[in-house]
Each structure stands twice: as C-alpha cells, then as structure tokens.
C-alpha positions as CSV (number, residue, x, y, z in Angstrom):
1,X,0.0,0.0,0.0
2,X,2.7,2.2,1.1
3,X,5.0,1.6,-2.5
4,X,1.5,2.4,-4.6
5,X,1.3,5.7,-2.6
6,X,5.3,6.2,-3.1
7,X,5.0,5.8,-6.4
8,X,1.9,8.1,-7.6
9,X,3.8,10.9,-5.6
10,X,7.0,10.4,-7.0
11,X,5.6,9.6,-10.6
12,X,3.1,12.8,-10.0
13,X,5.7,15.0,-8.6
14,X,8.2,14.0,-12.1
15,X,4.9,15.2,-14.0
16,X,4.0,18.2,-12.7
17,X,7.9,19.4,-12.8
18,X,7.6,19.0,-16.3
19,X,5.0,20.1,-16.8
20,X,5.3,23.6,-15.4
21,X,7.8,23.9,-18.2
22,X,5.1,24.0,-20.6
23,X,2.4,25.6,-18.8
24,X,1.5,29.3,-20.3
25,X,0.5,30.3,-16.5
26,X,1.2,29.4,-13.0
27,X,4.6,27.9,-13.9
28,X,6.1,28.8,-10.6
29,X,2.7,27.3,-8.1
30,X,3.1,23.9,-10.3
31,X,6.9,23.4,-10.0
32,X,6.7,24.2,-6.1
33,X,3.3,21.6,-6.0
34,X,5.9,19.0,-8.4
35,X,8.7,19.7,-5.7
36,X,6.2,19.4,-2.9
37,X,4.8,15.9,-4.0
38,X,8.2,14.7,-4.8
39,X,9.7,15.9,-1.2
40,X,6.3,13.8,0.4
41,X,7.6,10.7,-1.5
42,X,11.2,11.1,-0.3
43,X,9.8,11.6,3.4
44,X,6.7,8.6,3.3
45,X,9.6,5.4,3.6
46,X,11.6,7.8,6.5
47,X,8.6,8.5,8.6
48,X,7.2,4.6,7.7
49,X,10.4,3.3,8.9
50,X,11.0,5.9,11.9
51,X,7.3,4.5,13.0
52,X,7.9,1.4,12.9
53,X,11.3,1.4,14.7
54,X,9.6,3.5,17.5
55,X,7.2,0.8,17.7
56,X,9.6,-2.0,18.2
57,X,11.3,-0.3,20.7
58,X,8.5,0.5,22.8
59,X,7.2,-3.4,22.6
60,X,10.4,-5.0,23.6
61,X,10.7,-7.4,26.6
C-alpha cells in the first residue's frame, strides 16, 4: 500500500515538474506543487520506517 502511494507521488511529482515547463500560466505554483509531491515521496519510507522502529522499541521485553 505504502509503494503504490510512493509511487503516484514520486511519478506525480516528475509530472507536474515537467510540466510547469510548458504551462502558459502558473509555472512557478506547479513546480513548487511537483517539488512538494516529490519531497512527500522522499519523506513517506523515513517517517514509515521511523514508526515502525519506535514501535519496536517500545514493545520489547
């Protein structure tokens, strides 16, 4: 579940950077939205893992 979500904001993200490129308005708001959705697929597998080594360490005999 986590990869499918990874994946559409990464692939999303690469999309809307390039797109701004060719966008006759708003360049700027799309490459920062691009950047923004990129940065979220970066940080979903840090905060996942961060998460789930908290949890481990609280549940540990």
């Amino acid at each position: 579940m986590l990869f499918a979500l990874y994946a559409i904001l990464l692939l999303g993200g690469m999309y809307l950077v390039g797109a701004s490129f060719a966008s006759p308005m708003l360049q700027g708001l799309i490459f920062i939205a691009g950047v923004l959705c990129i940065s979220a697929a970066v940080a979903v597998p840090v905060v996942t893992q961060h998460r789930d080594a908290g949890w481990q360490r609280s549940h540990r005999d």
